[in-house]
C-alpha positions as CSV (number, residue, x, y, z in Angstrom):
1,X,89.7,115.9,100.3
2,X,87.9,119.2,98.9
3,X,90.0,118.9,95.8
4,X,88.5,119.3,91.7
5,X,90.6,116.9,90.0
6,X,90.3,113.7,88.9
7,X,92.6,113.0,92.8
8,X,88.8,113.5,94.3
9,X,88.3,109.9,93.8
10,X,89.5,107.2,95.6
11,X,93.0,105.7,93.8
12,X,96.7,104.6,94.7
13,X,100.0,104.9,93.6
14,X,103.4,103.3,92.8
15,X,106.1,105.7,94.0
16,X,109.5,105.3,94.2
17,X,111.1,107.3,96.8
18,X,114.7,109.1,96.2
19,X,116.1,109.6,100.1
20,X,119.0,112.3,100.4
21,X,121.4,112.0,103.3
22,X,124.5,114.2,104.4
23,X,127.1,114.1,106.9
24,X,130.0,116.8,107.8
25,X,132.8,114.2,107.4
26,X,132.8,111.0,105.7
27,X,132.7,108.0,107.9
28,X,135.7,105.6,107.6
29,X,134.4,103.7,105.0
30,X,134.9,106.9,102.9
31,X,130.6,106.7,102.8
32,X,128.0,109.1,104.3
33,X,126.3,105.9,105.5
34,X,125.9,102.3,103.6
35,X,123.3,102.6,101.4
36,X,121.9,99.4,102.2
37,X,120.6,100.5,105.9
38,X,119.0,103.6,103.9
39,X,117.1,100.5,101.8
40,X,116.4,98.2,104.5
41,X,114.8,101.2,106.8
42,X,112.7,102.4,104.4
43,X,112.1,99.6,103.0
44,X,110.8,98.1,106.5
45,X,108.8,101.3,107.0
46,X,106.6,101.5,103.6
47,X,106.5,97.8,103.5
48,X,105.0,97.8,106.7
49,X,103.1,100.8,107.1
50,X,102.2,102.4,103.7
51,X,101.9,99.2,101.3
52,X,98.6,97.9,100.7
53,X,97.2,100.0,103.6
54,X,94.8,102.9,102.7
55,X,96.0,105.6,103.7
56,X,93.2,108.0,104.8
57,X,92.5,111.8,105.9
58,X,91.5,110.9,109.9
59,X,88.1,112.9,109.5
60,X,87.1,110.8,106.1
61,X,83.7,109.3,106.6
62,X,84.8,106.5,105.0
63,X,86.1,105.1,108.1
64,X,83.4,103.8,109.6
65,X,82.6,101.7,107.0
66,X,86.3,100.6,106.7
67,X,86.2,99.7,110.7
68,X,83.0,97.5,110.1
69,X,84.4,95.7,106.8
70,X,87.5,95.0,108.8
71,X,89.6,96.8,106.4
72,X,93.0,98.0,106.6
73,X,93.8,101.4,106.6
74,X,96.1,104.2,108.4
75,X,94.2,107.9,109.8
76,X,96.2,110.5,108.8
77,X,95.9,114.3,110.6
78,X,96.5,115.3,106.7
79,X,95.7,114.9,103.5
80,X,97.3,111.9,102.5
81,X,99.0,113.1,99.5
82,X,102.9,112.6,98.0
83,X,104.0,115.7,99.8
84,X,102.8,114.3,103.0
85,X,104.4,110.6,102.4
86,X,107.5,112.1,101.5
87,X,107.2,113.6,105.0
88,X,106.3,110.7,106.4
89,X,109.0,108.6,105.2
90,X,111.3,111.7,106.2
91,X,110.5,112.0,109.8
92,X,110.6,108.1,110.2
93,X,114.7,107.6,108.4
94,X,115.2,110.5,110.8
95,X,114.0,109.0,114.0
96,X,115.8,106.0,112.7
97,X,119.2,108.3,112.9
98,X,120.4,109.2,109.2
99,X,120.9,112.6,109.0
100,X,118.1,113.3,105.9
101,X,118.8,115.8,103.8
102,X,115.5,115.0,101.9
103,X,113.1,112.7,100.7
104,X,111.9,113.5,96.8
105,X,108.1,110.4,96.3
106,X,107.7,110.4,92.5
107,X,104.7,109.3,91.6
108,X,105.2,108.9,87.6
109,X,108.5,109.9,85.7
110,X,107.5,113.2,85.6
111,X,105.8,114.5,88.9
112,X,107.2,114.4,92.2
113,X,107.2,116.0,96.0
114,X,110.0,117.0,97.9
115,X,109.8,117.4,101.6
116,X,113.1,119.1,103.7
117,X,113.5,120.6,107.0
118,X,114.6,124.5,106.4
């Protein structure tokens, strides 16, 4: 990434992810939906996909290098930053059928992304 800050270099993250869902009518459990399927999706997803992966821009030339060292890692058509794994996680709970409001990624107690549908 073309970027000036000290986000230039290679790093991760511990985020915690805050998932928003909404319904018209409550179901008949008096819930939007049982919080526990929200956990265990995404919990599946970034456990699977997005933890201990490296998540990479798909024109990086870093890849090579990864490919020949056997290295795991996930191409990405963007920039992989917090707006774009909120997204990510958003468009995968929503192929998974919760109606998602939002997802808000923090990535310290202070700074996070929020990514919703207009």
């Amino acid at each position: 990434m073309n970027h000036a800050g000290k986000c230039q270099h290679l790093h991760g993250h511990s985020v915690k992810a805050a998932i928003t869902v909404t319904a018209d009518e409550l179901n008949n459990h008096g819930m939007v939906c049982d919080f526990s399927d929200i956990k265990a999706s995404a919990s599946a997803y970034i456990e699977e996909q997005l933890d201990h992966n490296f998540l990479v821009y798909q024109d990086d030339p870093i890849i090579p290098w990864l490919k020949q060292n056997n290295e795991r890692f996930m191409p990405l058509n963007e920039h992989p930053t917090a707006e774009v794994l909120a997204k990510m996680i958003f468009f995968h709970m929503k192929e998974q059928g919760f109606n998602i409001e939002q997802v808000v990624l923090w990535e310290t107690a202070s700074s996070s992304a929020c990514y919703r549908e207009s």
